[in-house]
N, C-alpha and C positions, 0 to 999 in steps of 0.2 A: 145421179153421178155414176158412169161408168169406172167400175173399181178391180183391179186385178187381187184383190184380198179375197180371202177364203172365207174370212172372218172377224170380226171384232172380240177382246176380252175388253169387260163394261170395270174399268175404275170404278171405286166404289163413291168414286166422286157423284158419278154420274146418274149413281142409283140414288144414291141422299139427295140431288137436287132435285131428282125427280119427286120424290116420297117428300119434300119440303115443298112442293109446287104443287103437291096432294093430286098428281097425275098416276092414274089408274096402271099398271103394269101392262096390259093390252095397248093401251095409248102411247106408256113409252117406248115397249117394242115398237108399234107400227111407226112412230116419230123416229126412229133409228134407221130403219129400213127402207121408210120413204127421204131420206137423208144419205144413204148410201147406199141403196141399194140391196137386192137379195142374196143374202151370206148370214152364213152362222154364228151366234151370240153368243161367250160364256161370259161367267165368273170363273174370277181366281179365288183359289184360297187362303190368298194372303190378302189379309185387312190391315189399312190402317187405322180403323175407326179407334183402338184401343188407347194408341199414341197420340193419336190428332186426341181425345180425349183429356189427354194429360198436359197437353201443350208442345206433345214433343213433336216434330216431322223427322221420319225415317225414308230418306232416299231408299236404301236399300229395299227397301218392301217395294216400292216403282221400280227398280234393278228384277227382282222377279217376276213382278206383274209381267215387268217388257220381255223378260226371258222366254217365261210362258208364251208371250204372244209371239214371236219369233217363232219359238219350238214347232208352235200348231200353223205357221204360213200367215198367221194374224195381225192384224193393228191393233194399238190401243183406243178406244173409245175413252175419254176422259174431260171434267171439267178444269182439270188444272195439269195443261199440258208443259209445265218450264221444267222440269227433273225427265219427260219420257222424251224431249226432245233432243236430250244431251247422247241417248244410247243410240248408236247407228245401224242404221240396215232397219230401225224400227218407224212403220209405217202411224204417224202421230194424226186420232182425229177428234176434234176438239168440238165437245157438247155445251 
């Protein structure tokens, strides 16, 4: 897939499905970038894993992920794309 993104920031969605499909960190990288191509990976530092833990969903924490990804020219990578879809000018790719 040719992509004008710089970059993806990896939802932590998309790490926990990985790590629950017991897929090697090498493996998930290379499945990302033969997925969209060669461009740069982060993390944010905003989790929801502590609230998803409790039962709560905080949009707001997807409101900075998506900010972040904005700031750096970035898209979101994510497996639950309905909250990063809602914020505009953010480029939404769905693992």
């Amino acid at each position: 897939m040719d992509s004008a993104l710089l970059g993806l920031v990896l939802d932590s969605s998309t790490v926990i499905r990985a790590e629950r499909s017991k897929q090697s960190i090498p493996d998930f990288i290379e499945a990302i970038l033969q997925a969209y191509g060669p461009l740069d990976l982060s993390l944010s530092p905003v989790t929801k894993g502590q609230e998803a833990a409790k039962g709560n969903v905080v949009p707001f924490n997807d409101l900075l992920i998506a900010a972040a990804a904005i700031e750096q020219g970035y898209g979101v990578l994510t497996g639950n794309p309905r909250h990063f879809h809602k914020v505009p000018g953010l480029k939404v790719c769905s693992w």
